[in-house]
C-alpha positions as CSV (number, residue, x, y, z in Angstrom):
1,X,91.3,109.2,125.7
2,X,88.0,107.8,123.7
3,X,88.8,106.2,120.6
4,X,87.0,106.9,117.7
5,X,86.5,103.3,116.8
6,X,86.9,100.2,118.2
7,X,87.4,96.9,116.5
8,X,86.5,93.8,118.0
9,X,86.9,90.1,116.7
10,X,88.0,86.6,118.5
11,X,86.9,86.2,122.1
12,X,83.6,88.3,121.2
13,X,81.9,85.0,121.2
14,X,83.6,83.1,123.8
15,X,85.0,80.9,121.5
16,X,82.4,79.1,120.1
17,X,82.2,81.4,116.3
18,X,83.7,83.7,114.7
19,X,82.5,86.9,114.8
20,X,83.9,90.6,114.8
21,X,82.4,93.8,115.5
22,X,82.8,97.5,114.8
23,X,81.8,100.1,117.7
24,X,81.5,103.9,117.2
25,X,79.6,107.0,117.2
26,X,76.8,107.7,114.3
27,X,79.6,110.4,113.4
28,X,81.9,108.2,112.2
29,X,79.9,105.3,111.1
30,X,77.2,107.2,109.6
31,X,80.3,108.5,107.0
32,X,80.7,104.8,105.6
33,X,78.2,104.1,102.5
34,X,77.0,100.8,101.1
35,X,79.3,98.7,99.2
36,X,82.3,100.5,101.2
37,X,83.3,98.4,103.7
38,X,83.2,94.8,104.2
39,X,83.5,91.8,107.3
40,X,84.3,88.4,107.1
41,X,83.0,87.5,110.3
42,X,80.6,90.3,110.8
43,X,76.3,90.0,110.3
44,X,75.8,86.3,111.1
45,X,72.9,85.8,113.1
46,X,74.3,82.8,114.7
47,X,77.5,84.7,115.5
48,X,75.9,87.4,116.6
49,X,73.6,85.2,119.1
50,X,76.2,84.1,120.1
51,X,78.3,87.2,121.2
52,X,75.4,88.8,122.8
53,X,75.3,85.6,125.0
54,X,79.1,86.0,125.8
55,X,78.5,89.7,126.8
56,X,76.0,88.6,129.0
57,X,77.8,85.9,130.5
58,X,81.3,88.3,130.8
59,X,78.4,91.1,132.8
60,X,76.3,88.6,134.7
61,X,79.2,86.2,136.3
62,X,81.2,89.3,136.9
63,X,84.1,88.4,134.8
64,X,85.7,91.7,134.4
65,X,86.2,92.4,138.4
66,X,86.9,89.2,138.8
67,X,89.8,89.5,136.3
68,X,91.2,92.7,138.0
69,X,90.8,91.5,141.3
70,X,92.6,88.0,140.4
71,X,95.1,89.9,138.0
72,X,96.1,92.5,141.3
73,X,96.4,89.0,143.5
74,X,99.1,87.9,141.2
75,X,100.8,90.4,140.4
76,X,101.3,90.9,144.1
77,X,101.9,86.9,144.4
78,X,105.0,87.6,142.4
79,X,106.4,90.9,143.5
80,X,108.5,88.6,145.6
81,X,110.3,86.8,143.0
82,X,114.4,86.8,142.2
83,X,115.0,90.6,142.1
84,X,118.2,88.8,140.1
85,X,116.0,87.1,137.9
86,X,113.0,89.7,137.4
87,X,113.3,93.0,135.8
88,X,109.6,94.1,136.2
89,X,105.9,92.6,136.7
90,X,103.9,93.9,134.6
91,X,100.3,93.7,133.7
92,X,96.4,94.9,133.8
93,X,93.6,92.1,134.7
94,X,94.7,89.1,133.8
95,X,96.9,90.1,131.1
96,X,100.3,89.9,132.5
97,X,103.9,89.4,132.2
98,X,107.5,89.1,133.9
99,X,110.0,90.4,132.4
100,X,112.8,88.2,132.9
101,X,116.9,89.6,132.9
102,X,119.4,89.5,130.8
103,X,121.0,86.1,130.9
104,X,117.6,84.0,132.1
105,X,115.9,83.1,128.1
106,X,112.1,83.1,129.0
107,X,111.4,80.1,126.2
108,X,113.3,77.6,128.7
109,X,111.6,78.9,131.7
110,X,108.8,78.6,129.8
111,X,109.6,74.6,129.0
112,X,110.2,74.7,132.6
113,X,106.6,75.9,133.6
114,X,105.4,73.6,131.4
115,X,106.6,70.8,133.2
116,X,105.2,71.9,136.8
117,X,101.9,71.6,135.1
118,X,101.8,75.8,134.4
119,X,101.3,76.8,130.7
120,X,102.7,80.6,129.5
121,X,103.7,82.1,126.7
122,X,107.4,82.9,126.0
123,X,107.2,86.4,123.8
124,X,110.5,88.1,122.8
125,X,113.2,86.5,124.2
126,X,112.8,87.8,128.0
127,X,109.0,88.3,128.4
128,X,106.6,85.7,129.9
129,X,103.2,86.1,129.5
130,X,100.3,84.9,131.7
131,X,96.8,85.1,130.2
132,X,94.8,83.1,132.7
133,X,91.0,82.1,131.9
134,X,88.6,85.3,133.4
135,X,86.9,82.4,135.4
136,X,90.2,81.9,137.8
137,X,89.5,82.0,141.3
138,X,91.9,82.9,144.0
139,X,92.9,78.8,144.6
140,X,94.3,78.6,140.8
141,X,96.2,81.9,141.0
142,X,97.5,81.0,144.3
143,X,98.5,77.3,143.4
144,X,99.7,79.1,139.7
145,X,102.1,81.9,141.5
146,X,103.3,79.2,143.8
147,X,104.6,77.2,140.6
148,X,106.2,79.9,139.1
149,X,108.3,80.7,142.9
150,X,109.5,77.4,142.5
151,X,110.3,77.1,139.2
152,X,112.3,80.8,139.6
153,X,113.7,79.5,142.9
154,X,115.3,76.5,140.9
155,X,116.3,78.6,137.9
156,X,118.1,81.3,140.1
């Protein structure tokens, strides 16, 4: 499936300004006039310098294998959580998240995370998300999964 537009906005700049982007074919762009569409963060030099540099940065350090070979190393890191506890691992790169069981509230495992020096994000009440940086290496996944085995081991 190809999309016939694609919107892009807060990361496109690594952070440092906002900036937005549209991406499609001449078909489609080529149908919007002058005066009919506008962008709050979109034709800024400066921002635009400074996405370009961020796409170079994401193709020239790698950053999109690294985040699917680091997102496949924890997601099998944690295939071997409570079966009790864990309903399903999800995920693609390093956008990922547990899905917790009925009974287990994935705010306080969450707090508890937090206190083992791990930082996720509690969505719903039963999803966990981890949304590591694209520069993790195999150490910081490694030493992450084994935070999150003992913080589930505990919980169980």
């Amino acid at each position: 499936v190809r999309p016939d537009m694609v919107l892009l906005g807060k990361a496109l700049s690594g952070g440092f300004y906002p900036v937005s982007a549209v991406l499609c074919d001449d078909e489609v762009m080529l149908c919007i006039g002058p005066g009919e569409h506008g962008s709050t963060y979109g034709g800024n030099p400066l921002a635009c310098a400074f996405a370009v540099t961020a796409l170079q940065v994401l193709d020239e350090e790698k950053l999109c294998e690294n985040s699917l070979l680091m997102g496949n190393l924890l997601r099998k890191n944690l295939e071997s959580l409570p079966k009790k506890m864990v309903q399903l691992i999800r995920g693609r790169g390093l956008l990922n998240a547990i899905v917790v069981n009925e009974g287990y509230d994935a705010w306080e495992l969450c707090l508890k995370l937090r206190d083992e020096g791990l930082l996720c994000k509690p969505t719903h009440d039963y999803i966990i998300r981890l949304a590591p940086p694209l520069t993790i290496g195999h150490d910081d996944i490694n030493d992450c999964s084994d935070i999150i085995h003992r913080v589930f081991q505990k919980a169980a």
